[in-house]
NUVO-373376 format. One line per 4 residues: their letters; for each residue x, y, z of N, C-alpha, C. Coordinates in steps of 0.2 Angstrom, whole numbers, plus 5000, padded with zeros to 4 digits. Layout:
<nodes>
a = X,Y,Z,X,Y,Z,X,Y,Z ~ ...
</nodes>
This chain:
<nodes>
xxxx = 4957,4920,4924,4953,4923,4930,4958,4924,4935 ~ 4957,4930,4938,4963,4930,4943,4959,4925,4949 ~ 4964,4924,4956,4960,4920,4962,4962,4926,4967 ~ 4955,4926,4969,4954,4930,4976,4958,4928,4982
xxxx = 4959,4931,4986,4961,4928,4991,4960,4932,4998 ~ 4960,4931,5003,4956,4935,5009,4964,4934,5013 ~ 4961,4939,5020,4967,4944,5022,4971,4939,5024 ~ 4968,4935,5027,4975,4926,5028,4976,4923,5023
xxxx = 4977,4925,5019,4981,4921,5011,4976,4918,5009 ~ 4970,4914,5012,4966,4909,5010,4960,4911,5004 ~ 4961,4908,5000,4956,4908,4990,4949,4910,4997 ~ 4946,4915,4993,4942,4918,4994,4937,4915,4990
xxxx = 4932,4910,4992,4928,4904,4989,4920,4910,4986 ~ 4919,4914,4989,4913,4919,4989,4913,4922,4985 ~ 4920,4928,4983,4923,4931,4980,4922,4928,4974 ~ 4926,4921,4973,4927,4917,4964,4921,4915,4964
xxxx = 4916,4914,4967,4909,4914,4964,4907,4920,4960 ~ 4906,4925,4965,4906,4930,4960,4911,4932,4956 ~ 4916,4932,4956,4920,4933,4948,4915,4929,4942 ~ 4916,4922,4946,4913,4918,4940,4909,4920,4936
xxxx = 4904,4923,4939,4894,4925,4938,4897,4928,4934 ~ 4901,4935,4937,4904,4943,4934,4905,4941,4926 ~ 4908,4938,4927,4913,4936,4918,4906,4930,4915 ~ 4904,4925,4917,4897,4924,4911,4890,4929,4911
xxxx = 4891,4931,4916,4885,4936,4914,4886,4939,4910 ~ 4893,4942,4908,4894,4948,4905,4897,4946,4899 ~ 4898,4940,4894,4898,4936,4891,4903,4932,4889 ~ 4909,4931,4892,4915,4928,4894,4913,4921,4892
xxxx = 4917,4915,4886,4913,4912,4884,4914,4902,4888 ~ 4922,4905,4892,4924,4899,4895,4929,4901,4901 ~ 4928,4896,4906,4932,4899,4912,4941,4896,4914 ~ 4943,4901,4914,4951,4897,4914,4956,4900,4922
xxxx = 4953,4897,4927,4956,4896,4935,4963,4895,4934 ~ 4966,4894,4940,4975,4893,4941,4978,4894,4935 ~ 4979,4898,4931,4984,4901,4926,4989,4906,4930 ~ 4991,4911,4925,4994,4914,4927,4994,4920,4928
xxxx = 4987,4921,4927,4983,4929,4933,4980,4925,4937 ~ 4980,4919,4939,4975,4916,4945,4981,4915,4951 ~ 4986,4917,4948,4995,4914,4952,4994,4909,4954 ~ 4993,4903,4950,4993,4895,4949,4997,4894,4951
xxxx = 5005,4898,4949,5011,4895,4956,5014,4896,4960 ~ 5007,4898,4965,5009,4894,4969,5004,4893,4972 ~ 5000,4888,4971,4994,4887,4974,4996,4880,4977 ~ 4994,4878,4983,4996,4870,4983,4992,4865,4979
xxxx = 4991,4859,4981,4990,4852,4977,4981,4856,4981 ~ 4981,4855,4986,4975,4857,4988,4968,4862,4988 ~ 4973,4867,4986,4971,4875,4983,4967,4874,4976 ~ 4973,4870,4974,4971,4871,4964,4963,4864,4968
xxxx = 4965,4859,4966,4959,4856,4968,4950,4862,4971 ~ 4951,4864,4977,4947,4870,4978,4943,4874,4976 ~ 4950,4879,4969,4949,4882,4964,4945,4879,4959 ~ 4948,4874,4957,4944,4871,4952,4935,4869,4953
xxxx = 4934,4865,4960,4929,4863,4959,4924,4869,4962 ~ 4927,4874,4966,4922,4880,4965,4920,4883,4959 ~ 4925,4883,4955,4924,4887,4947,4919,4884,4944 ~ 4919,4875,4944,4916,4871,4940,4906,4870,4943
xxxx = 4907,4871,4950,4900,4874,4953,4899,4879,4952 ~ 4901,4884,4953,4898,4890,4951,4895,4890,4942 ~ 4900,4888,4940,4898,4891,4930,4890,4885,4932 ~ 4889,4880,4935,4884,4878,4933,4882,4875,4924
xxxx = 4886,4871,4923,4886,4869,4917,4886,4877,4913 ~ 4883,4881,4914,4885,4887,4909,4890,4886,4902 ~ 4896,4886,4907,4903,4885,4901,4906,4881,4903 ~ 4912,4880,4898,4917,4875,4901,4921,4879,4906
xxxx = 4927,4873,4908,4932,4875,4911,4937,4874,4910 ~ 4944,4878,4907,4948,4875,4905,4953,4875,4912 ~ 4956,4873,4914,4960,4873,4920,4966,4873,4920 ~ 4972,4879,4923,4979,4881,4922,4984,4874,4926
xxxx = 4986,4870,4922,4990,4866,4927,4997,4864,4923 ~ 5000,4869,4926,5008,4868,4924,5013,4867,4926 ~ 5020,4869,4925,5028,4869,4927,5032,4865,4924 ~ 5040,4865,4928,5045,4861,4925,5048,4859,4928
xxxx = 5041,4852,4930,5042,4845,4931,5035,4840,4927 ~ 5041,4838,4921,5034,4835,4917,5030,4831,4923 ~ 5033,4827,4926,5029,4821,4931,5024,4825,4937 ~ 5026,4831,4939,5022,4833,4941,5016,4839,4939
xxxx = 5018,4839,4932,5012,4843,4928,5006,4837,4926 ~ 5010,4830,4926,5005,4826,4924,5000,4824,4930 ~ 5003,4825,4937,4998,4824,4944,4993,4830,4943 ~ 4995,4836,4942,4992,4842,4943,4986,4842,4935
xxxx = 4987,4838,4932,4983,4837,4926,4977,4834,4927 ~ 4980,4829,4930,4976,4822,4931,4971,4822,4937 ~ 4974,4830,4945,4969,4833,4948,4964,4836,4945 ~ 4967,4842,4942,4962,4845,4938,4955,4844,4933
xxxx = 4956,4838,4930,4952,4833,4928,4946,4828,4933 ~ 4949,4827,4939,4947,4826,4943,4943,4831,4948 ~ 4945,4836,4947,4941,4841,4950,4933,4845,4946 ~ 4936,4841,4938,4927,4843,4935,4932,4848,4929
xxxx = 4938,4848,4929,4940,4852,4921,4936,4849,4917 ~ 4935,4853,4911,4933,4850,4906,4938,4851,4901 ~ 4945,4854,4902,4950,4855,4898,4956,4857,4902 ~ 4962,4856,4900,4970,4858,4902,4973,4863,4899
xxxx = 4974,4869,4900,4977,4875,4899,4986,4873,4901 ~ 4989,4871,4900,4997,4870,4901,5003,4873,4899 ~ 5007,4877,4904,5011,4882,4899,5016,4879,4900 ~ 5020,4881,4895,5030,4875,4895,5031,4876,4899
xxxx = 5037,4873,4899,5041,4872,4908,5046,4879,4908 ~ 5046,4881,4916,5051,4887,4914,5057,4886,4918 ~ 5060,4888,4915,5068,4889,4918,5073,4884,4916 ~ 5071,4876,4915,5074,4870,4912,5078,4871,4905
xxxx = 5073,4875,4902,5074,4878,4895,5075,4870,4890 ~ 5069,4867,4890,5070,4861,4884,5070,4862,4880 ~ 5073,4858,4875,5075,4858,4867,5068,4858,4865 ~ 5066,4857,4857,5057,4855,4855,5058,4851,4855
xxxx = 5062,4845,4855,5059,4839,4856,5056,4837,4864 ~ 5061,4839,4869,5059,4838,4873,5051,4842,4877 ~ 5051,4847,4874,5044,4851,4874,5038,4845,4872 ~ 5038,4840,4866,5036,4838,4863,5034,4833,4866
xxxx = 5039,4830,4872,5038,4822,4874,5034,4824,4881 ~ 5038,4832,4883,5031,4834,4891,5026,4834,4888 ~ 5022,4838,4881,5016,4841,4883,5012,4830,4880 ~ 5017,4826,4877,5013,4819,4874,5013,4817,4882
xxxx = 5016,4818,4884,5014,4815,4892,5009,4817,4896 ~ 5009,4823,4894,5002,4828,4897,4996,4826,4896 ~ 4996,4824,4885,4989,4823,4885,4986,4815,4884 ~ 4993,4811,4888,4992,4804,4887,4989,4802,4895
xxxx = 4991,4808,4898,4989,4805,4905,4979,4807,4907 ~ 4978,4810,4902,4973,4814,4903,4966,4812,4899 ~ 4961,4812,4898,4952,4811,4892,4950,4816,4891 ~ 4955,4822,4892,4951,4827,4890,4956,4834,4885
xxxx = 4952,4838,4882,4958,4841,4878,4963,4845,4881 ~ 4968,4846,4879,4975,4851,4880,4974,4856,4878 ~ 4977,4860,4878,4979,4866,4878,4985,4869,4877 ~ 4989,4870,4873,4997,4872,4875,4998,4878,4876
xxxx = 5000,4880,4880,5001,4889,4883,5010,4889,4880 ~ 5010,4894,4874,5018,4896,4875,5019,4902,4876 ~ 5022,4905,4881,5024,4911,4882,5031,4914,4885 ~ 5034,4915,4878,5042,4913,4879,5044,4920,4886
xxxx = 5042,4925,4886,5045,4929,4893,5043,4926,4898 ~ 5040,4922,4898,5040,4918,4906,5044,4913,4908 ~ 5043,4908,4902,5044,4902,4902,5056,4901,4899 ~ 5056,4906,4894,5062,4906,4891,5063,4902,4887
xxxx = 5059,4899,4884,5059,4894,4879,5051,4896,4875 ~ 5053,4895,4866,5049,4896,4862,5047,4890,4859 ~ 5040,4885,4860,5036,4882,4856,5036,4885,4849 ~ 5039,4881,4845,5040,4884,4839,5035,4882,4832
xxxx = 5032,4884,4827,5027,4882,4824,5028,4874,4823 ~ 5035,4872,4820,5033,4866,4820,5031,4861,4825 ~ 5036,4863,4832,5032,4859,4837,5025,4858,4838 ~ 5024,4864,4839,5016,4865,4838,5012,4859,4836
xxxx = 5014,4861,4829,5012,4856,4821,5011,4848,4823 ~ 5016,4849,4827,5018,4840,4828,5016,4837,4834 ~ 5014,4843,4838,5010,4841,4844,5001,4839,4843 ~ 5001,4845,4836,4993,4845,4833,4989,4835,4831
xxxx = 4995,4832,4831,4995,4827,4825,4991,4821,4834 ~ 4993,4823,4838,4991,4821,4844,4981,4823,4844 ~ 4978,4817,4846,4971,4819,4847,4968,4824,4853 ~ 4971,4823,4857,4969,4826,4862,4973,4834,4862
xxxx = 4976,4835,4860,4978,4842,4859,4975,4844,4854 ~ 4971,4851,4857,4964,4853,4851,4969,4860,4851 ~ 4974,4863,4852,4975,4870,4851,4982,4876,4855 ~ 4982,4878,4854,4986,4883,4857,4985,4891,4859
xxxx = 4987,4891,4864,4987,4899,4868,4993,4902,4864 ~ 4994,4906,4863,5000,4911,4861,5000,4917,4861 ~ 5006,4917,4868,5008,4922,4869,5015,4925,4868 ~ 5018,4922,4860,5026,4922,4859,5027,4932,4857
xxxx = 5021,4933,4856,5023,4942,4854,5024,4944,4845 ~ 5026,4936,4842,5027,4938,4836,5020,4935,4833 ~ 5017,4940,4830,5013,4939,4822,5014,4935,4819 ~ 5020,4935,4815,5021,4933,4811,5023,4925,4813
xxxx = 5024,4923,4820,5025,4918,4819,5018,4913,4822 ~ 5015,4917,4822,5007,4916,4825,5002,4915,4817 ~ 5005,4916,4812,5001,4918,4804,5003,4909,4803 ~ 5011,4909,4803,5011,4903,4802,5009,4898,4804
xxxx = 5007,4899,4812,5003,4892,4814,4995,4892,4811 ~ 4994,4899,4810,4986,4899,4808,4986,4894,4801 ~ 4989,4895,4798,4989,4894,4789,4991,4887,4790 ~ 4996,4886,4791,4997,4880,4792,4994,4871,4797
xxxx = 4989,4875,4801,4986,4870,4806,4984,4866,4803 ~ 4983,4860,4805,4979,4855,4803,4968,4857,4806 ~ 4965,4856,4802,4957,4859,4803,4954,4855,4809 ~ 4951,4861,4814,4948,4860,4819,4955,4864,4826
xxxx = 4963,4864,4823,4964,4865,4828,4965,4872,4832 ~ 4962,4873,4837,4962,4881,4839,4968,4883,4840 ~ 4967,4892,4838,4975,4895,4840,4970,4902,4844 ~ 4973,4903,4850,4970,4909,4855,4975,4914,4856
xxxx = 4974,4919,4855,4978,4925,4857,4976,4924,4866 ~ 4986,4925,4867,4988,4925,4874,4988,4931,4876 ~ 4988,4938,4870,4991,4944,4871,4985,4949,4868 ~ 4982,4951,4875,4976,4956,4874,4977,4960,4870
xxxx = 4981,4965,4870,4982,4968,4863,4983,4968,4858 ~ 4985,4960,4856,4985,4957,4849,4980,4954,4847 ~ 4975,4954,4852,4971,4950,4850,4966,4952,4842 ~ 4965,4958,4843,4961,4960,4835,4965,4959,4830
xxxx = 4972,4961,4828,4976,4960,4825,4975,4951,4821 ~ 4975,4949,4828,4975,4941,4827,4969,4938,4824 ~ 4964,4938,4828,4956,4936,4825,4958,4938,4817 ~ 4959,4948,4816,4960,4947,4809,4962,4945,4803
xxxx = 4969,4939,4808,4973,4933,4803,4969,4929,4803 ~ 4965,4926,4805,4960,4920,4807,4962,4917,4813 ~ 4962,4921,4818,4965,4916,4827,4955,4915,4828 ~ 4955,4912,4834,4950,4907,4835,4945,4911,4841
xxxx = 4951,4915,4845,4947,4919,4851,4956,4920,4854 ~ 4952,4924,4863,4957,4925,4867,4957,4922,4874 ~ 4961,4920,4876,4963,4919,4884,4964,4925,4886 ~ 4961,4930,4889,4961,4937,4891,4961,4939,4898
xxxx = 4965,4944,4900,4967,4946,4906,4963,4952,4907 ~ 4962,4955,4901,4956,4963,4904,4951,4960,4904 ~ 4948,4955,4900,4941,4953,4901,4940,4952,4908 ~ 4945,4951,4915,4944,4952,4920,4940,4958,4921
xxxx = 4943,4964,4919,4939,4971,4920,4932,4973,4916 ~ 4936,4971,4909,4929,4972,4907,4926,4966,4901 ~ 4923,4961,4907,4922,4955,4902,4916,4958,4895 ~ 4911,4960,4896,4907,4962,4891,4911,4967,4885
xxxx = 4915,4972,4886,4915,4972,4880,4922,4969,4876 ~ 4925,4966,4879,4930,4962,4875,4928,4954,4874 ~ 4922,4951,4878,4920,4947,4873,4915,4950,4865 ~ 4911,4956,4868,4909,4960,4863,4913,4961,4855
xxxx = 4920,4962,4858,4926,4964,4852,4927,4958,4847 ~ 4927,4953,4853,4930,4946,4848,4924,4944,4844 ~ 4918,4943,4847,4911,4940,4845,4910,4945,4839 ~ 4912,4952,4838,4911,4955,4831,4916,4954,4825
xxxx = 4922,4954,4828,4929,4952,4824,4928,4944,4822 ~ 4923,4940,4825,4923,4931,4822,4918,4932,4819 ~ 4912,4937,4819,4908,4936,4816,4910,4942,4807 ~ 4915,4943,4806,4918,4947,4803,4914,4954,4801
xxxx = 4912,4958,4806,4912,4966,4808,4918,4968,4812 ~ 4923,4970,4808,4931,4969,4810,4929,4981,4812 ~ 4925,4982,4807,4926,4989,4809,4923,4991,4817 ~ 4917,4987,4819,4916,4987,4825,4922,4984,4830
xxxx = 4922,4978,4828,4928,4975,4833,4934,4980,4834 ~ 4937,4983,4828,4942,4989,4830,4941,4994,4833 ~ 4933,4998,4835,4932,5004,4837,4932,5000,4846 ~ 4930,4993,4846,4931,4991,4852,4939,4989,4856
xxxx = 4943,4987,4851,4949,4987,4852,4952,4992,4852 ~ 4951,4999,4849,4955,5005,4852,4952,5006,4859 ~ 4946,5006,4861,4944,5008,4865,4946,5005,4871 ~ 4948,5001,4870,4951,4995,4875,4960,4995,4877
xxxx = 4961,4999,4871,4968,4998,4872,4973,5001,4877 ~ 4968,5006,4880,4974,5009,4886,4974,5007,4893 ~ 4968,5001,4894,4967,4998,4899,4973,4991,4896 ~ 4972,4989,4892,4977,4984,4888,4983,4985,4892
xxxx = 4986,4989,4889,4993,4993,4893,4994,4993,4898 ~ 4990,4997,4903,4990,4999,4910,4990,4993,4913 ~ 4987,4987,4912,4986,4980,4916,4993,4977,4915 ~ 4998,4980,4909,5004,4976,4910,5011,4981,4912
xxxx = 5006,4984,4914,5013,4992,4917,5019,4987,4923 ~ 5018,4983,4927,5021,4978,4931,5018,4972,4929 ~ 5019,4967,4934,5020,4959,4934,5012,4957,4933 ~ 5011,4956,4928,5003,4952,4929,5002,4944,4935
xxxx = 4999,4946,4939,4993,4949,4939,4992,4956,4945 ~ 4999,4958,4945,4997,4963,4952,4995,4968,4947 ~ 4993,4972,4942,4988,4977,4940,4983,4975,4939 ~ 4981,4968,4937,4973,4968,4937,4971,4967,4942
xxxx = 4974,4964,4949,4970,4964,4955,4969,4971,4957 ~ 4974,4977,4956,4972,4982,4960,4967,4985,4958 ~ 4966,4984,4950,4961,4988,4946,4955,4986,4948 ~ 4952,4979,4950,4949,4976,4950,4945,4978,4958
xxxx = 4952,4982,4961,4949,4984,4970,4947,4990,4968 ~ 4949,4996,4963,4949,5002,4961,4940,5001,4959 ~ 4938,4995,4957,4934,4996,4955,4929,4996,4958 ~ 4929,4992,4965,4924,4992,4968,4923,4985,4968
xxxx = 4928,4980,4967,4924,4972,4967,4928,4968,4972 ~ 4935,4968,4974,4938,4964,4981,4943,4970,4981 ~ 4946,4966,4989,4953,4971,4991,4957,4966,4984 ~ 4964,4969,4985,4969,4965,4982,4973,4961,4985
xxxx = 4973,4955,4986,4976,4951,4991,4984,4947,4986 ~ 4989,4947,4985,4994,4943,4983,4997,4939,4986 ~ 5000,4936,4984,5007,4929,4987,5011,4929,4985 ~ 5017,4932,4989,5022,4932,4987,5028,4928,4984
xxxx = 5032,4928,4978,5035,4937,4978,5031,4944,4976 ~ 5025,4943,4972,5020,4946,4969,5018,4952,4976 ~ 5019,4957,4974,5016,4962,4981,5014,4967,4975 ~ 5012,4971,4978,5004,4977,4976,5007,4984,4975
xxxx = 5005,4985,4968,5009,4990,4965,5010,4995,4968 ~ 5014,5001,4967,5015,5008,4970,5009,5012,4970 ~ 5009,5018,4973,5002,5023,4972,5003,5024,4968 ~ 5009,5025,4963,5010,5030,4956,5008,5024,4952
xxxx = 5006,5016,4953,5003,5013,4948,4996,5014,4949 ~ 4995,5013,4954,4987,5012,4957,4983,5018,4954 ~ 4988,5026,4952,4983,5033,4951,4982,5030,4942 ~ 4987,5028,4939,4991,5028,4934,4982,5022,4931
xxxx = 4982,5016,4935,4977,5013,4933,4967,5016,4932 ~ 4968,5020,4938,4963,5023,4939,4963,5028,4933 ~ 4968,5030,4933,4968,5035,4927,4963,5031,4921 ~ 4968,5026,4919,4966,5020,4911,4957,5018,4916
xxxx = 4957,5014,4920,4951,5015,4920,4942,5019,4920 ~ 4946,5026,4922,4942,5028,4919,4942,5031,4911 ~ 4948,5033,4909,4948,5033,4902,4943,5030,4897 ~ 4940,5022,4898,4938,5017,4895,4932,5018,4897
xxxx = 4928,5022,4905,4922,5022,4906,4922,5016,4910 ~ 4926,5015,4915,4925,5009,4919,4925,5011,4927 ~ 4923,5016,4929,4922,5019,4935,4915,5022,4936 ~ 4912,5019,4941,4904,5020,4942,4901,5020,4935
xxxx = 4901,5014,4930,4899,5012,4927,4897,5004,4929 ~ 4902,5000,4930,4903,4992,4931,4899,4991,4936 ~ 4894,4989,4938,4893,4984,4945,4897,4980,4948 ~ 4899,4979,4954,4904,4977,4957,4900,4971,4959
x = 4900,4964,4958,4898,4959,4960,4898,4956,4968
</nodes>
């Protein structure tokens, strides 16, 4: 979920309500605040607190909430866990630490800290162009052996090394496409769903995609995913999350407001978006909440 933000910087509390509404009305099956379209970093200790507990009001028991709480300081991902839990998560989305670059074992002893400090499930976020370090299958495997760790976001770019963690897990643990584009690809292997960044634009038919591709109407799921795929694109033409905020202004739903160092794409992105969204039928179709 991206976080709104109004013309003084400040989380736009009104706004994430409707987002929230936007994305379960339209059938979006879990809600996931402060990641990395939310710009969780940089939100204060107070903000994420905020964030969360509007998310967790609004859904209304609806859905869960999985909650972005990361960085590279285990000790302070474990405070930022331990908030978010406190604020009504009902799960920890946590991406490696970036810039430290630890070994796997050291990945191994942050995320056992993570889920030793926490009663609720983890989530491990790996997404080596951010972070610069790769969660590698067997880490993964060995983190799986832990209770409270139910799963993995994967956003490493390779397939094939995403087939291995499918084949290989231990039963019940989920694997997510981190990468909208691969997501059908992936379902196709047997992945479990997606942490998705266009379902901000268009929650309805990319939860549509995955709900035919899990239900195995993989030929449906594809006609959704090509159609989907130039919005795909267009949303990572620059830094996620400065093209889904602007698309999401284009649409008619908030201004786009960022924190810097994140600023607001050029006109030759902003025409470039409106292009992809109407391409896909998402201009004066969408209700803007």
């Amino acid at each position: 979920m991206v976080t709104p933000f109004r013309d003084d910087g400040s989380i736009d509390v009104e706004d994430l309500q409707k987002h929230v509404n936007f994305q379960i009305e339209n059938g979006v099956g879990i809600m996931v605040p402060g990641g990395t379209t939310g710009e969780g970093a940089t939100l204060t200790a107070a903000e994420q607190g905020l964030l969360i507990r509007t998310t967790v009001e609004a859904t209304q028991g609806r859905v869960p909430v999985l909650a972005g709480a990361g960085g590279s300081d285990t000790a302070d991902v474990v405070r930022k866990a331990r908030a978010a839990r406190e604020a009504g998560a009902d799960g920890i989305l946590s991406v490696s630490p970036a810039y430290n670059k630890p070994t796997q074992r050291g990945l191994i002893e942050h995320y056992r800290a993570i889920a030793g400090a926490v009663d609720c499930p983890v989530i491990i976020y790996n997404v080596p162009g951010r972070t610069a370090s790769n969660v590698l299958p067997e880490t993964v495997l060995t983190l799986a052996e832990i209770e409270n760790i139910v799963g993995v976001k994967e956003a490493c770019g390779d397939v094939d090394q995403v087939m291995t963690l499918i084949r290989e897990r231990p039963e019940g643990f989920t694997i997510l496409s981190g990468d909208d584009a691969l997501t059908f690809p992936l379902l196709a292997a047997g992945a479990d769903g997606v942490i998705s960044v266009v379902a901000n634009l268009a929650p309805a038919t990319m939860s549509q995609m995955v709900d035919k591709a899990l239900g195995g109407d993989f030929e449906g799921a594809r006609e959704l995913h090509y159609q989907l795929l130039p919005l795909m694109r267009a949303i990572f033409v620059e830094t996620n999350p400065i093209p889904v905020k602007a698309a999401l202004e284009i649409m008619g739903h908030r201004k786009a407001h960022y924190r810097l160092p994140l600023v607001r794409p050029t006109s030759e992105v902003e025409a470039f978006l409106r292009s992809a969204l109407a391409d896909v039928g998402l201009l004066g179709t969408e209700s803007a909440p």
